[in-house]
N, C-alpha and C positions, 0 to 999 in steps of 0.2 A: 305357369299360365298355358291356356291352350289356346294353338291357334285358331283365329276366328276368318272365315272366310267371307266375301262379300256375297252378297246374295246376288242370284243370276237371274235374269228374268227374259224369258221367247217371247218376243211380240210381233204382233204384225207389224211392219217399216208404217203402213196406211192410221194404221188405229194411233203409233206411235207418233208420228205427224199432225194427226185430230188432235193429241193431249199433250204436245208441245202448243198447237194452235191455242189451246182453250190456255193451257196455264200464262202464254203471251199474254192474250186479253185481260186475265187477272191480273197479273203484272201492270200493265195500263190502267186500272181502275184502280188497284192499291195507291201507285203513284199518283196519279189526277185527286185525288183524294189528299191524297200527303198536301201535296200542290198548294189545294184549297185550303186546306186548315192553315199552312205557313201563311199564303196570301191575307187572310182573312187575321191573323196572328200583328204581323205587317202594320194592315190598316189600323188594328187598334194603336199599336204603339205608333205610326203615324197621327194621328187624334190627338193622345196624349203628348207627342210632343208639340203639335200644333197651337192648343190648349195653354200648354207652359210658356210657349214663346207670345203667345197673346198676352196673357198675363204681367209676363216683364216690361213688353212692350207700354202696355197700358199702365203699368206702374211708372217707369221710367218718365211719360210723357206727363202723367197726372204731376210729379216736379218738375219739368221743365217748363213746360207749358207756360203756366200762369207766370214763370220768369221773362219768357219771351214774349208775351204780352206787355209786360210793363218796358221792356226794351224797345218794341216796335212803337207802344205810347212816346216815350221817351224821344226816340228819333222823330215823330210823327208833327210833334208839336210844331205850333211857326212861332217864330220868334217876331215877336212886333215891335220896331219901333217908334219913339214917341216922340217929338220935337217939341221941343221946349217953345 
């Protein structure tokens, strides 16, 4: 194998400075981008689980319900009596 050497590069400290500035900014827009897709990723699965627990919920009560209807009847009644 031969050796490979790293490449060397003279730049102005000033110019060098501008193009760490600029790649920073890119760095912040990549990430705020990332950010958003996740964010936006989030809300959906948010949604759908919001969706499913509606669901259960609404099923659950659609039997319960009408049982505790006829319990609240049941308590509700007056009992009358009748003297002979």
């Amino acid at each position: 194998m031969t050796d490979e050497k790293v490449p060397q590069v003279i730049m102005d400290p000033k110019d060098f400075e501008k193009l760490k500035k600029r790649l920073y900014e890119l760095e912040k827009k990549v990430e705020n981008t990332n950010a958003e897709l996740f964010q936006l990723a989030g809300k959906k699965v948010g949604r759908d689980i919001g969706i499913l627990y509606g669901l259960v919920i609404g099923i659950i009560l659609s039997y319960i319900l009408p049982t505790l209807v006829k319990i609240i009847e049941i308590l509700s009644l007056k009992v009358t009596v009748v003297k002979p």
